[in-house]
N, C-alpha and C positions, 0 to 999 in steps of 0.2 A: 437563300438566294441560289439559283440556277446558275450551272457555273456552265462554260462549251464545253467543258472534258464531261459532262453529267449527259448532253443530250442522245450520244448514241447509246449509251445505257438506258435514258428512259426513252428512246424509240425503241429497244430490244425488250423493255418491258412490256411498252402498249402493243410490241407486235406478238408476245407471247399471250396478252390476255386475249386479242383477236383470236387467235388460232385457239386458243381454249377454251371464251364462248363460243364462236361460232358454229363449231360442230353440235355443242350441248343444245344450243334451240335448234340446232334442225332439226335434232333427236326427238326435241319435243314438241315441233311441228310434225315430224311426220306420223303419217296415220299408222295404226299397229301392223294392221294387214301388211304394210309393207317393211315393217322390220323383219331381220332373219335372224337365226340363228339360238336366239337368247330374248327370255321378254323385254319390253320397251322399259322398263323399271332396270332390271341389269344393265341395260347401256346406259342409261342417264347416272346410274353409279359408277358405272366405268371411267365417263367423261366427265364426272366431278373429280377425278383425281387429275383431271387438269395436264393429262402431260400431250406433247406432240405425238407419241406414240396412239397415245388413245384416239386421237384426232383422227390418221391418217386409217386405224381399224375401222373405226365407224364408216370412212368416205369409203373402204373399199369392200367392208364385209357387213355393214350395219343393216345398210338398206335393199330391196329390190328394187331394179332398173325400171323404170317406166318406160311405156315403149316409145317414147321420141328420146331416150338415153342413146347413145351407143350408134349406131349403124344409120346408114343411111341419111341424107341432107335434109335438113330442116324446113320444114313448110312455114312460111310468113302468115302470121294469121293477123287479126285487128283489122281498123279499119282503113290501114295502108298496104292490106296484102289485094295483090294484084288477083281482077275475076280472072275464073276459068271458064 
């Protein structure tokens, strides 16, 4: 049985598996061309070791920027973006 001394431990679980899948399928979403550093295969062994650590390399050293990353404000696209 679920005791309330138990559930901020298991929200600190479920938010540690979040943070440790969610990098791993980016990793394995994203196209090769835009890994850096190391082949696509090294990083998805990096990020099976599961730690926050590994997590926060990937988001800052894993991948290249696409160019709507970074600079400059976002163009609304679909079919609620405003004609030009």
């Amino acid at each position: 049985m679920l005791h309330m001394m138990d559930l901020p431990a298991l929200a600190l679980i479920v938010l540690a598996a979040a943070v440790s899948l969610w990098p791993l399928i980016d990793c394995v979403r994203t196209p090769a061309d835009r890994v850096r550093f190391v082949p696509k295969l090294l990083w998805v062994l990096f990020l099976l070791n599961g730690s926050l650590f590994a997590a926060l390399v990937w988001f800052y050293f894993g991948k290249k920027p696409t160019a709507g990353d970074g600079n400059g404000p976002v163009q609304p696209t679909g079919p609620f973006a405003p004609a030009r």
